[in-house]
C-alpha positions as CSV (number, residue, x, y, z in Angstrom):
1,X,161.7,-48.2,95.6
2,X,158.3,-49.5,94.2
3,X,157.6,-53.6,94.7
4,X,155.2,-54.9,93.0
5,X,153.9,-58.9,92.9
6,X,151.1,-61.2,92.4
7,X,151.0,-64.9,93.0
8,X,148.5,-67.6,91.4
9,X,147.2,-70.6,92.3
10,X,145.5,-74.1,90.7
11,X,144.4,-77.5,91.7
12,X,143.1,-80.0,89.5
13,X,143.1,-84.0,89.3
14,X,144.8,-84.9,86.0
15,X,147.9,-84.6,85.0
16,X,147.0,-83.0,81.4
17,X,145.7,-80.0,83.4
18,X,149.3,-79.3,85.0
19,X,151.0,-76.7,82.7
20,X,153.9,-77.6,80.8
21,X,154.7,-74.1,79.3
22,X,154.6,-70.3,80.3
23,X,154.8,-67.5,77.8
24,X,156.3,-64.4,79.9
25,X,156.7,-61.2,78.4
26,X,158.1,-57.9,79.0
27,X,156.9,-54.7,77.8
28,X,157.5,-50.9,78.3
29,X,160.8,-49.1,78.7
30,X,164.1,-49.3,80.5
31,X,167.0,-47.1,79.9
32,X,169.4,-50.3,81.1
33,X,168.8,-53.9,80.8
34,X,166.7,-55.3,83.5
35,X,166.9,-58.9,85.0
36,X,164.3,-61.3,84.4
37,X,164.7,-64.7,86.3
38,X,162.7,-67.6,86.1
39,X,162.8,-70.4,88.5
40,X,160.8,-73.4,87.1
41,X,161.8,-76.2,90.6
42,X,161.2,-74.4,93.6
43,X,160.6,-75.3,97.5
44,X,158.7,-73.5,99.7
45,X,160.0,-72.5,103.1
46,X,158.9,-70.4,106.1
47,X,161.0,-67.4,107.1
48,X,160.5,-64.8,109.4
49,X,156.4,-66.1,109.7
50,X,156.0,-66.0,105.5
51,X,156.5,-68.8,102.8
52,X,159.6,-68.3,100.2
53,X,160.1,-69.9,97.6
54,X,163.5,-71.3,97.2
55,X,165.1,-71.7,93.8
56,X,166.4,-75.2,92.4
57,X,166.8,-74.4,89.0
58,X,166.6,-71.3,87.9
59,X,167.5,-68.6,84.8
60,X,168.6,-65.6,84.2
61,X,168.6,-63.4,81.5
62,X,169.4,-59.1,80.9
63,X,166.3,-58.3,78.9
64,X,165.2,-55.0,77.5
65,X,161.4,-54.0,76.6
66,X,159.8,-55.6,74.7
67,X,161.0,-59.0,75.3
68,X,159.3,-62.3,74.7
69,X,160.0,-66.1,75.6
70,X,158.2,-69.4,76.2
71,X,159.3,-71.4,79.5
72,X,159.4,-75.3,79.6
73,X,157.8,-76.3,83.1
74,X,159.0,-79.1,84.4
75,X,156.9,-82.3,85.6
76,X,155.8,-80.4,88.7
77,X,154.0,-77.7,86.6
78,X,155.3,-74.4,88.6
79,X,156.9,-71.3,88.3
80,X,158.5,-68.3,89.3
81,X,159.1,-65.0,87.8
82,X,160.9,-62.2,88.6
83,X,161.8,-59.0,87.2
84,X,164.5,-56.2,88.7
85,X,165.6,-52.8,88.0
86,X,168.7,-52.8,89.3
87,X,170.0,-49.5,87.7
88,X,169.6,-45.9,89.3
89,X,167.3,-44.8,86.3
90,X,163.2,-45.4,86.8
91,X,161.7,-48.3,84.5
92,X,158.0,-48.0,83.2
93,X,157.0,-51.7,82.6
94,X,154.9,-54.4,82.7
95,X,155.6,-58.4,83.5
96,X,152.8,-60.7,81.3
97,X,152.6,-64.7,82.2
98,X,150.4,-66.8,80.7
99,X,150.4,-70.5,81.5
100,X,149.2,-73.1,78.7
101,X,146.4,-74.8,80.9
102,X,144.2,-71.6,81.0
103,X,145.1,-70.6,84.4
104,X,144.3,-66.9,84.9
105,X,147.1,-64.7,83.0
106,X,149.3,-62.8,85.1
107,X,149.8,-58.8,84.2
108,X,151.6,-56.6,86.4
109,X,153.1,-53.1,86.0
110,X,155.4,-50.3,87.5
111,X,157.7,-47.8,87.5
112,X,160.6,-49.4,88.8
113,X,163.4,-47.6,90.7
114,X,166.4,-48.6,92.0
115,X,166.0,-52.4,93.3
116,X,161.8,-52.3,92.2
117,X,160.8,-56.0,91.4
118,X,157.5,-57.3,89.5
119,X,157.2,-61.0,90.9
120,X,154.6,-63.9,89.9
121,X,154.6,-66.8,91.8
122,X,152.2,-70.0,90.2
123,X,152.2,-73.2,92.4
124,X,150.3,-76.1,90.7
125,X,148.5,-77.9,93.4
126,X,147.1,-81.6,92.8
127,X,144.3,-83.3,94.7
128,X,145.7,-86.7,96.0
129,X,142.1,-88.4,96.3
């Protein structure tokens, strides 16, 4: 099984810097559908010693390469994003996210077996003074 994931991070101190839209893509090939989910109101919690992110409201979708959509953010301006092989056969792929406040793209890629996951995590953090 290969894993795969990157996370992101941003602060800023107005609210027109928060994003309000992420383009995610998927691109390569998969013999089945593969599921994408995105969660777009998430807490974060500790387990076992590392932080999770726990889903609110979330989608998901059975997509198959190439696949494009744009995300609505809500008011807090984060996101999650997930993609799973869940079939025996390999998937060659790679997850794109791009936020609409310039934050640094997101590309990741793998061959996916069995239960492999590409997973972006972007937190929008706000300084309070």
């Amino acid at each position: 099984m290969i894993l795969a994931g990157g996370a992101a991070c941003s602060s800023g101190t107005a609210p027109n810097e928060r994003p309000t839209e992420a383009r995610v893509e998927v691109l390569g090939s998969a013999p089945s559908p593969l599921e994408l989910v995105t969660v777009t109101e998430f807490f974060e919690a500790v387990e076992n010693g590392e932080i999770v992110q726990v889903p609110i409201l979330a989608d998901t979708f059975a997509v198959t390469p190439p696949f494009e959509r744009t995300v609505a953010l809500t008011e807090v301006g984060s996101i999650v994003v997930e993609l799973t092989n869940y079939e025996e056969e390999p998937a060659t792929v790679e997850l794109r996210v791009r936020l609409d406040n310039g934050a640094q793209p997101y590309s990741g890629s793998a061959t996916m077996s069995e239960g492999g996951s590409l997973r972006y995590v972007f937190v929008f953090l706000r300084r309070l003074l």
